[in-house]
N, C-alpha and C positions, 0 to 999 in steps of 0.2 A: 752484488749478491742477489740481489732482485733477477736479471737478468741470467742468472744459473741457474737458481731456484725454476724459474720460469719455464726454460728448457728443457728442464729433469721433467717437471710435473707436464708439460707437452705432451714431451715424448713417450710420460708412462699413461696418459690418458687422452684418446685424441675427442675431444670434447672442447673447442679451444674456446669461444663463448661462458660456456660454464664456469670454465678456469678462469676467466675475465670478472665473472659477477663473482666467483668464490672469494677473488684476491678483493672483492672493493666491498664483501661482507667482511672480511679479517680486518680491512681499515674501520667501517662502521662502529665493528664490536670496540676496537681502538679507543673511538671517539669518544662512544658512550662511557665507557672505563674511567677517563679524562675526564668526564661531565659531573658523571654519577658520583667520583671520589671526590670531586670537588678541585682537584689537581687544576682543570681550565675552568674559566667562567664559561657558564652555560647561553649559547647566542640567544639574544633576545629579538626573531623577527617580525616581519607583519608578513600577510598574506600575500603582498604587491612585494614585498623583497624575492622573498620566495619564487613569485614568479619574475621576476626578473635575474634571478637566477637559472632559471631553468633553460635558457639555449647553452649558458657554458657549460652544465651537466650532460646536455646533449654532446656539444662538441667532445667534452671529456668522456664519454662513453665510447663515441666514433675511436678517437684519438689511443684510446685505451685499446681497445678490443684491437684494430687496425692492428697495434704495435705487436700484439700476443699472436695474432692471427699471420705477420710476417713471421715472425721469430720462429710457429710451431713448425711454417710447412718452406721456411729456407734457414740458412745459416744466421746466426745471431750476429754475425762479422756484418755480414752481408745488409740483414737488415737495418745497421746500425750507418752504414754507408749511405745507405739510401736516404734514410734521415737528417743524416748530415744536410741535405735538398730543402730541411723545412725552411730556412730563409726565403728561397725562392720564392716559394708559395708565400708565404707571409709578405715580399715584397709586393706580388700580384694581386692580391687580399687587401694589400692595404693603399694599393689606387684604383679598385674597382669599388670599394663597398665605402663609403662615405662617414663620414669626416675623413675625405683624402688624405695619408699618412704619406708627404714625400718624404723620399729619405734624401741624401746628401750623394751628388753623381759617383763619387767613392766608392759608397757602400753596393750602388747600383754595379759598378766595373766589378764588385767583387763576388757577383753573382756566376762570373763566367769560369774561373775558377772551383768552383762548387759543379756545377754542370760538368765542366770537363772532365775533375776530377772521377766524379761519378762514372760519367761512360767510360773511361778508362780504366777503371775497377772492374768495368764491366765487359773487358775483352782479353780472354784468356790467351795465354802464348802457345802458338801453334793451332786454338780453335775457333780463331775470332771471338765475334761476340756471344757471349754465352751468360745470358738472362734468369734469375727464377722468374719467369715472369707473376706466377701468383705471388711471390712474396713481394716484389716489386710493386705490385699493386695495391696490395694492404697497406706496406709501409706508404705508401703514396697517398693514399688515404687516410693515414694517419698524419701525413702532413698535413695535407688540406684541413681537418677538422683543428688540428692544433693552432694553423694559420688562421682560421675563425675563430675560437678560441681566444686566443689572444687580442684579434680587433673587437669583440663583441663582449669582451669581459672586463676590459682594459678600467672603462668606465664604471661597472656596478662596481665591483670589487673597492675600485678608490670610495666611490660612494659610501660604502658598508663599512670601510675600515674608517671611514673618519670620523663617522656616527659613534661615541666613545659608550652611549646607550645601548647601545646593539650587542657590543664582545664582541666584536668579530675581528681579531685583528688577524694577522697571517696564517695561525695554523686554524682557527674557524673557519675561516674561507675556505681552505682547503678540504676541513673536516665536510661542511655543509654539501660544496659543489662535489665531493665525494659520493655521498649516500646519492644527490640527487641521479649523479653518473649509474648509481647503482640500480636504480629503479627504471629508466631508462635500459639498462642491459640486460635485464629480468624478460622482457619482450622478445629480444634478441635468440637466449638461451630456448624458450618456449618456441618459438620459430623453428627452429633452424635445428633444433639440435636434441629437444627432449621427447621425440620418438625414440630415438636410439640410445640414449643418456643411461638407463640400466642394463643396454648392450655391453657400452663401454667402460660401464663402470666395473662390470664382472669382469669382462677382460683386462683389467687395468690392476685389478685384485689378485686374478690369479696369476697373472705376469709376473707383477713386484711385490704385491701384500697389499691390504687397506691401508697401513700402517707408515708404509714408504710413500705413498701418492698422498696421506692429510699432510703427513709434516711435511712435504715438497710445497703442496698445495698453498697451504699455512701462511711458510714461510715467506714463499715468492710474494702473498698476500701483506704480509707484515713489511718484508723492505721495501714493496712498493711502496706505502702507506705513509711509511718513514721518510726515504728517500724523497719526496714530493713534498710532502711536508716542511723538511728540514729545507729542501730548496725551495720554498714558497719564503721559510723565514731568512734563508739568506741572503737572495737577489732582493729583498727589501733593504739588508744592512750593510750592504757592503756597497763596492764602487763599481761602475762597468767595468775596470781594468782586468781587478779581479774575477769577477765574475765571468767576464769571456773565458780569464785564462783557465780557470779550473771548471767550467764547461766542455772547453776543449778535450782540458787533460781525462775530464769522465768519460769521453766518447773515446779517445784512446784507449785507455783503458780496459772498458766494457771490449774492443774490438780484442786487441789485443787479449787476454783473460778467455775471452767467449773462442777464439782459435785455439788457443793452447788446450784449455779442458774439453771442446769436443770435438778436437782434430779436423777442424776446418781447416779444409785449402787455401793456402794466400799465398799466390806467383807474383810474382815482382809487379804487373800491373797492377794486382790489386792495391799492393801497398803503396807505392807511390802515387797510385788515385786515392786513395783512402786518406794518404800525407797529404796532398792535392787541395783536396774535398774539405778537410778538417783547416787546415791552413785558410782559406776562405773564406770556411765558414766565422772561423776568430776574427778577421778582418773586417769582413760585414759587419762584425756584432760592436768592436770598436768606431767603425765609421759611422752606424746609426747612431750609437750613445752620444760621439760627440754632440749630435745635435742637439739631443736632451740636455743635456748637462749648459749648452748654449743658454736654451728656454728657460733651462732653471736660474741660471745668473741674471739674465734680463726679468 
């Protein structure tokens, strides 16, 4: 839903920045909701948490925007493929930047797969290869920042959540590194985008109505919010197995779902790089866990 929503509101307002800090104020207002009713305990942190939060806000802002910023200006199939690649980055992330993260030779073999699948998506029948390259590139970037992300948060995060003083257990975390992603993206918007911002928001009005671009807006805001959240609290409770396997099936899904409703192209290489790519990526995800799950019994 996140990923339709997304699309719709794109495509009726080309502002994609804006639409990025709009969807991580609809999680905000979320938060506080949860806070102020008393629904979540309210985080209790110090000043040095806070900052030690603030590169995964960062990366999550990149990672964010990246993702909105592929999807507005290529196909939502397309950029969902591309992603399928964030292993790779995260393999490379996690023996360049220290505390060296080897994985298990397995998981490594299953990176080529992923690669391949990828280029192979990426060579149309009869036209060769045929790139968005700008969305290629966002989505790419949105690896990368994901693949920091996850090495550089791996540690506060356990920290915070095991402080039982703090409240911070999985959806705090994600409530917190939320807003901070938001203030972070606020620069972004004023940069890049809010000379022209009552350009397009006129044109964006009188196209589809005010009315159709807040609830696009809104919405794509709220399942993001949800969606991240629910899977912050999931991959805490459940098992690798699972969790590979219905990561998999989300990115099918999303691919699939995001062709049919806005009649995206998918010739047979797509889809078999796409089956390829995905396939892979599941493979990786189970060859790295084994090793965790090793650590954890020793």
């Amino acid at each position: 839903m996140y990923n339709v929503y997304n699309k719709k509101a794109s495509k009726m307002m080309h502002a994609h920045w804006t639409i990025a800090a709009l969807q991580l104020v609809v999680g905000m207002v979320w938060s506080m909701v949860m806070w102020g009713s008393g629904m979540r305990k309210i985080p209790k942190l110090t000043a040095s948490d806070i900052t030690a939060c603030l590169p995964i806000g960062l990366c999550m802002c990149i990672a964010h925007g990246g993702s909105v910023l592929a999807m507005a200006v290529g196909a939502v199939s397309f950029a969902q493929i591309v992603k399928a690649c964030e292993p790779v980055f995260a393999a490379v992330v996690g023996l360049l930047i220290p505390p060296v993260d080897l994985k298990p030779t397995l998981a490594y073999a299953m990176l080529i797969p992923i690669v391949g699948g990828v280029g192979l998506a990426c060579v149309k029948e009869g036209k060769g290869i045929d790139i968005n390259v700008e969305a290629f590139m966002y989505a790419s970037i949105a690896n990368v920042a994901a693949a920091f992300k996850g090495k550089l948060g791996g540690s506060v995060t356990k920290a915070l959540k095991s402080d039982k003083t703090k409240n911070m257990d999985a959806a705090n975390v994600y409530a917190v590194n939320n807003i901070i992603s938001l203030f972070f993206t606020l620069p972004m918007v004023i940069v890049s985008e809010l000379p022209t911002l009552q350009k397009e928001w006129d044109h964006a009005v009188n196209e589809h109505g005010a009315s159709s671009v807040i609830i696009n807006i809104a919405l794509s805001g709220f399942f993001y919010y949800i969606y991240n959240e629910f899977a912050f609290a999931f991959t805490a409770s459940v098992g690798a197995v699972t969790s590979s396997v219905l990561n998999t099936a989300k990115r099918v899904i999303i691919i699939v779902v995001s062709a049919i409703l806005f009649n995206e192209a998918m010739d047979k290489n797509t889809i078999l790089g796409s089956a390829i790519a995905i396939t892979g990526t599941f493979a990786y995800s189970l060859a790295s866990k084994k090793k965790t799950e090793k650590k954890k019994k020793a």
